[in-house]
N, C-alpha and C positions, 0 to 999 in steps of 0.2 A: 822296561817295566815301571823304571819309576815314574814315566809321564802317565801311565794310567791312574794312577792315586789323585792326579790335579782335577778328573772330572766329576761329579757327582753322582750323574744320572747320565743316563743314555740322551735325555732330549737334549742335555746342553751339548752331550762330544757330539750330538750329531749337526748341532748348529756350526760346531768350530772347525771339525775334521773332514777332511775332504773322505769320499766312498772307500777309498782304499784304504786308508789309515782306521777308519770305524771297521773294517774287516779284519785286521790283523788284531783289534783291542779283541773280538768277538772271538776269533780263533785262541788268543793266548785263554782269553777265561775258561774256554771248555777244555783247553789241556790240564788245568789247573786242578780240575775233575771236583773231586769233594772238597774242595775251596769255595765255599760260597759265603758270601757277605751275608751280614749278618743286616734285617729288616726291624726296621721298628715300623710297629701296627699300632695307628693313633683310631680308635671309634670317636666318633663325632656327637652323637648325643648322649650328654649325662658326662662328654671327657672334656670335648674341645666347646662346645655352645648347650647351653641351658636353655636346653628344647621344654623340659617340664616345668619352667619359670614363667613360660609363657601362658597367660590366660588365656582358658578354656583351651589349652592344646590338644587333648585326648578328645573332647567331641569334636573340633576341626579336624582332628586327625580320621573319625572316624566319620565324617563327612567326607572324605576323601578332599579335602582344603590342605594345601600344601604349604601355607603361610606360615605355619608355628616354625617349619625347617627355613623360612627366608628372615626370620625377626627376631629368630633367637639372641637372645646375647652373646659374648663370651663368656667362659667360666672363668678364666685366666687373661694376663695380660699376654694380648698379643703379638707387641713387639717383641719380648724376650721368650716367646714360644717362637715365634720366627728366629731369631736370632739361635737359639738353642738349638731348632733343627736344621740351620743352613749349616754348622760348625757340624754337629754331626753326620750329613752328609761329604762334610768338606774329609772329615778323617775318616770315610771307608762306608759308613752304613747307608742303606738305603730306606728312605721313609715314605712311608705308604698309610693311606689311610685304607681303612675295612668300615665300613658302615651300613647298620642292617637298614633295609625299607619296613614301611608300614606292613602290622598285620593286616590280611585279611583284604590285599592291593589287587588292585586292578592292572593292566598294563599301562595306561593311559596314567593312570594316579604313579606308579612307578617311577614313568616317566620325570613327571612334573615334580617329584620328591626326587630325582635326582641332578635334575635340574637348579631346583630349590639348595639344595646341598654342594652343586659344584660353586656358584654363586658364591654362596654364604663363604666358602675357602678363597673365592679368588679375591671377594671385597675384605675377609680376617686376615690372610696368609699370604697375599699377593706375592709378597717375594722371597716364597718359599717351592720350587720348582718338586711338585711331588713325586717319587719316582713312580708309583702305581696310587689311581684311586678305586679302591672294588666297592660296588655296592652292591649286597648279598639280599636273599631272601631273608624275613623275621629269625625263619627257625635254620638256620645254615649255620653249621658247624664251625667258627671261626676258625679255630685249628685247624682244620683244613688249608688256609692258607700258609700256615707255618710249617717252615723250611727245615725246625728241631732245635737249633736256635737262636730262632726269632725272639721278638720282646714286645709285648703287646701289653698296651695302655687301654685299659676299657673299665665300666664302673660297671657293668656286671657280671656278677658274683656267677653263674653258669657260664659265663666263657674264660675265666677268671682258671678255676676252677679248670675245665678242661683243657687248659693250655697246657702243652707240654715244652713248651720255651719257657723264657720267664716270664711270668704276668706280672703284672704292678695295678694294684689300682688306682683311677685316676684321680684319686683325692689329691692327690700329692705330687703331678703332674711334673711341675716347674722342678721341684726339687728334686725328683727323682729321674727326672731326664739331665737334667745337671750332673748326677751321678755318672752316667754313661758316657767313657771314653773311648 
């Protein structure tokens, strides 16, 4: 049991573990039954890149222009938001981003905002191996994805609110994820 706790995520044991040995990790978890790890939910605009710092982002955005999500800034430094989340994958949790698309998309704009978004994580986070990234409809229920207690980092205040894990807002990101062992 204790070689399970060395891997983070699924994509790396399955880089390391030959087929059978990734069967017997999957086996032991579901005996484990309501053991489930606990996820941290990062949103992407307004927590991790400063989508609304970018000029003129709301009429690109509503031009269906997917550039405000590829030139965003950080909000935070993001060596020690990497480093903060590879540690807390290293001790048990799994980290996950949740991030809504554009209102009022297209499937084509969808696309290309999702696109825009995997980017923007692999050139900020590169060596941060995520264990899930979802990206939701505007009006999607975040909590939905939470597992009861889950911990979700999001700056707003309606998903904030609705969480029924812990919410944090993401004002305080760095230090508040620090908090979590």
């Amino acid at each position: 049991m204790a070689r399970l706790e060395i891997f983070s995520s699924y994509a790396r044991a399955k880089k390391l573990l030959t087929n059978q040995y990734l069967c017997a990790i999957l086996y032991l978890e579901r005996k484990q039954g309501d053991k489930k790890m606990t996820t941290i939910w990062l949103d992407m605009d307004g927590t991790m890149a400063d989508l609304y710092g970018v000029e003129n982002w709301l009429p690109m955005l509503e031009a269906h222009n997917a550039t405000p999500y590829k030139v965003a800034k950080p909000l935070v430094r993001m060596t020690t938001l990497a480093r903060l989340l590879n540690n807390r994958q290293r001790k048990g949790y799994r980290v996950c981003v949740i991030s809504a698309l554009a209102k009022n998309s297209t499937n084509a704009y969808d696309t290309a905002v999702m696109e825009a978004k995997r980017d923007w994580l692999k050139k900020h986070l590169a060596s941060v191996q995520f264990d899930e990234i979802r990206f939701v409809p505007y009006t999607y229920a975040k909590n939905n994805a939470n597992n009861g207690n889950d911990i979700l980092f999001d700056d707003e205040a309606r998903h904030l609110d609705a969480w029924t894990g812990t919410a944090i807002d993401a004002k305080n990101l760095l230090v508040e994820l620090k908090k979590i062992y």
